[in-house]
C-alpha positions in Angstrom: 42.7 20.5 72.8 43.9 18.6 69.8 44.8 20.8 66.6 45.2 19.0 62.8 45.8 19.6 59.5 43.3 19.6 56.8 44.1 20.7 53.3 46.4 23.3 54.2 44.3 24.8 57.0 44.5 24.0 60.6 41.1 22.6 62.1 40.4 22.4 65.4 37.1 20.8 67.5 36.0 23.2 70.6 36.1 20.4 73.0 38.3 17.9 74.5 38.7 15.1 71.8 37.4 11.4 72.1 38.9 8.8 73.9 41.0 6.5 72.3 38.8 3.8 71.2 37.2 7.0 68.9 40.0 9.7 68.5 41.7 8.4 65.2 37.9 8.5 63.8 38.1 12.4 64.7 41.3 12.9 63.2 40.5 11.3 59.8 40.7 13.6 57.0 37.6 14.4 54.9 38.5 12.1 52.2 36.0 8.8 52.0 37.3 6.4 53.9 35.7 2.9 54.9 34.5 2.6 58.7 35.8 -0.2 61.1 33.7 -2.9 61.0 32.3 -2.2 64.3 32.9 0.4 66.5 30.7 -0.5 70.0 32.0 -0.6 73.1 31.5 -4.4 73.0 33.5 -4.9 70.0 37.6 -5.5 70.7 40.3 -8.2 69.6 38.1 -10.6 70.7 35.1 -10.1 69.3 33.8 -11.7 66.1 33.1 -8.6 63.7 29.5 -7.9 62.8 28.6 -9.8 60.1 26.9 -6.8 58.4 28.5 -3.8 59.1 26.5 -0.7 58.5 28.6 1.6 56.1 28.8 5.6 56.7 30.2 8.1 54.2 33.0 10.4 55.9 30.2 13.3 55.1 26.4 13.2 54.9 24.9 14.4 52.1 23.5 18.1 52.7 20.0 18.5 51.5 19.2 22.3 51.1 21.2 25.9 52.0 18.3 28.5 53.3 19.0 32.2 52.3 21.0 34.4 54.8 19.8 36.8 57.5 21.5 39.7 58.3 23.4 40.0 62.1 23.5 38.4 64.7 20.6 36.6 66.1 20.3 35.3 70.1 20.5 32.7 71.5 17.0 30.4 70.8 16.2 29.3 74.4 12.9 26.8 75.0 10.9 26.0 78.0 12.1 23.7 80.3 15.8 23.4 78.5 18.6 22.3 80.6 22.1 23.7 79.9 25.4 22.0 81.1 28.9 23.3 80.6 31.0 21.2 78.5 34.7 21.8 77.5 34.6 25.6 78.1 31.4 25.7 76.1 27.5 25.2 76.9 25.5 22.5 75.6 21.9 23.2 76.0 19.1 20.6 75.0 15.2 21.1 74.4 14.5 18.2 76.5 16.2 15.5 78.7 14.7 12.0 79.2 14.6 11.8 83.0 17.3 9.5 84.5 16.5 5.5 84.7 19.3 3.0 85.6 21.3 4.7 87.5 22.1 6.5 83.7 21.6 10.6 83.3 21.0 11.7 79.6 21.7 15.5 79.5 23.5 17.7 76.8 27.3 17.2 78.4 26.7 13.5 77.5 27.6 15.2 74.0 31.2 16.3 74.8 32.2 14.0 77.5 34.1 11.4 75.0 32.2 8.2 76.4 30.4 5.9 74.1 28.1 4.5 77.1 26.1 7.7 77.3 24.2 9.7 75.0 22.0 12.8 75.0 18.5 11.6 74.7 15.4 14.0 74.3 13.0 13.6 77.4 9.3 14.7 75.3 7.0 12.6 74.0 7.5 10.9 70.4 10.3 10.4 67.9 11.6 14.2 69.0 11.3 16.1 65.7 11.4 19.6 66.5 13.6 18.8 69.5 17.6 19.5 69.4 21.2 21.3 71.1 22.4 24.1 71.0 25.9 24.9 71.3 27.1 28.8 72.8 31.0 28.7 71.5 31.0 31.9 74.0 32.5 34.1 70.9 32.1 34.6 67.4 34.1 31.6 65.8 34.4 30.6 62.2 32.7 26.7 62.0 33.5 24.5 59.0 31.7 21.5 60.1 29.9 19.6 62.6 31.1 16.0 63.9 27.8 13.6 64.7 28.2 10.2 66.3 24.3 9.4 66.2 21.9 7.5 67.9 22.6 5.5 71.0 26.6 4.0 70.7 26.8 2.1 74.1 26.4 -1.4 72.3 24.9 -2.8 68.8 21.6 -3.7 71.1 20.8 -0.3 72.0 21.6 1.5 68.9 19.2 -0.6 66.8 16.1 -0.5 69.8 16.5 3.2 70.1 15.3 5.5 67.5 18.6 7.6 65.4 18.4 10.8 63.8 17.7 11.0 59.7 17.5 14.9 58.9 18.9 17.5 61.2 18.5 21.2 60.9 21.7 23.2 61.6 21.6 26.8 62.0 23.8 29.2 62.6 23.9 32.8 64.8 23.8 34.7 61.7 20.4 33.4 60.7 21.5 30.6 58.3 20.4 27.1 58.3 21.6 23.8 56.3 19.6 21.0 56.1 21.9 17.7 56.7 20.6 13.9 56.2 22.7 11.1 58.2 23.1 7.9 57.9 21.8 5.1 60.0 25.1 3.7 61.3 27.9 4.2 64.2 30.9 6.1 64.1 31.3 9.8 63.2 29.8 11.3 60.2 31.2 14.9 59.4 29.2 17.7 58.3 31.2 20.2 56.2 29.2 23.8 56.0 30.0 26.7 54.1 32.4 28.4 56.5 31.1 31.1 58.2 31.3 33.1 61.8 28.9 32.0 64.6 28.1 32.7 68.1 26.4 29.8 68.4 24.7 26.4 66.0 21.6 24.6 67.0 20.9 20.9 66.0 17.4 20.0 65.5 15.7 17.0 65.3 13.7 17.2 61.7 13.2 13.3 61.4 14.2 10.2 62.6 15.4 6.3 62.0 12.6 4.7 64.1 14.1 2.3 67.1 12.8 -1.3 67.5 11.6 -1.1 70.8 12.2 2.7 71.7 10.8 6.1 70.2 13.6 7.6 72.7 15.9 9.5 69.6 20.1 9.4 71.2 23.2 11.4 69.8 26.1 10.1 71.8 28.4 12.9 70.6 27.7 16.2 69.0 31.4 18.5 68.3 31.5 22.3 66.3 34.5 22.2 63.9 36.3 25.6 63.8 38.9 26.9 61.7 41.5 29.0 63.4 
């Protein structure tokens, strides 16, 4: 577990961090900060870079606060979710897309630091309505949430599979914020209004249509906590 410093407070992501080809994007402090020019696994030394790089702010633009609830709310659970434990903490998704290729696409795709697999939603459509939830097994006090959206296993793949546009995240305590991303690699960081949470559930609210594929992919998905 990796711990840095962010404007005088010490931040810390509740899983294990990226691997190196990712980990210095995780690190980067909040202020804007241009993304490398291409950030595939395909990409390296060799590699021409892509002649037009998609541009991501270091944090999305939130879109709406939703009033407060009071206590504690459980866990939402849906039919036919599948849970896997990730980093001492349990990813559970809506929906998986069945395996194909010899490739599985469950929620610990989310935490596992590998940019050639992804969490992809297994029910019909673009997969609005469908999302994660993330148990941080104790009340924890989350600042933001890192996103690395839509499918980052090469250029190919994240343009022919679909990406997400406007997630929901809400909290244990009953409130929600109302995030849009952008439609390019690398991580985008969510900053939320600090508050304590058992738990924060990413939904699906609309998408980036693929080319080819209505499948929607988040590669990674990390809860920002400040100690």
């Amino acid at each position: 577990m990796r711990k840095w410093q962010g404007g005088g407070r010490r931040w810390r992501p509740l899983s294990i961090g990226l691997g190196a080809l990712v980990i210095a994007m995780l690190l980067a402090p909040s202020l804007p900060r241009a993304q490398p020019r291409c950030v595939f696994l395909e990409c390296g030394p060799a590699n021409a870079p892509n002649p037009n790089p998609p541009v991501a702010p270091a944090a999305p633009h939130i879109a709406a606060r939703l009033a407060p609830a009071l206590g504690s709310i459980a866990r939402p659970r849906a039919t036919g979710e599948v849970c896997q434990a990730a980093s001492g903490l349990e990813y559970c998704a809506s929906s998986v897309l069945a395996p194909q290729y010899g490739n599985t696409y469950g929620p610990v795709n989310l935490a596992d630091a590998d940019l050639k697999t992804a969490w992809v939603k297994g029910k019909s459509g673009h997969g609005e309505g469908e999302g994660v939830v993330v148990d941080l097994k104790g009340a924890r006090e989350v600042v933001a949430v890192q996103v690395m959206n839509g499918y980052h296993k090469n250029e190919d793949l994240f343009r022919k599979n679909s990406r997400v546009r406007e997630a929901e995240i809400r909290f244990s305590d009953g409130t929600a914020e109302t995030a849009r991303l952008v439609d390019a690699p690398g991580v985008q960081t969510i900053d939320v209004a600090a508050r304590k949470a058992e738990w924060v559930r990413f939904t699906i609210r609309s998408v980036y249509p693929g080319t080819k594929y209505a499948d929607t992919a988040v590669t990674e998905l990390r809860i920002v906590t400040r100690e």
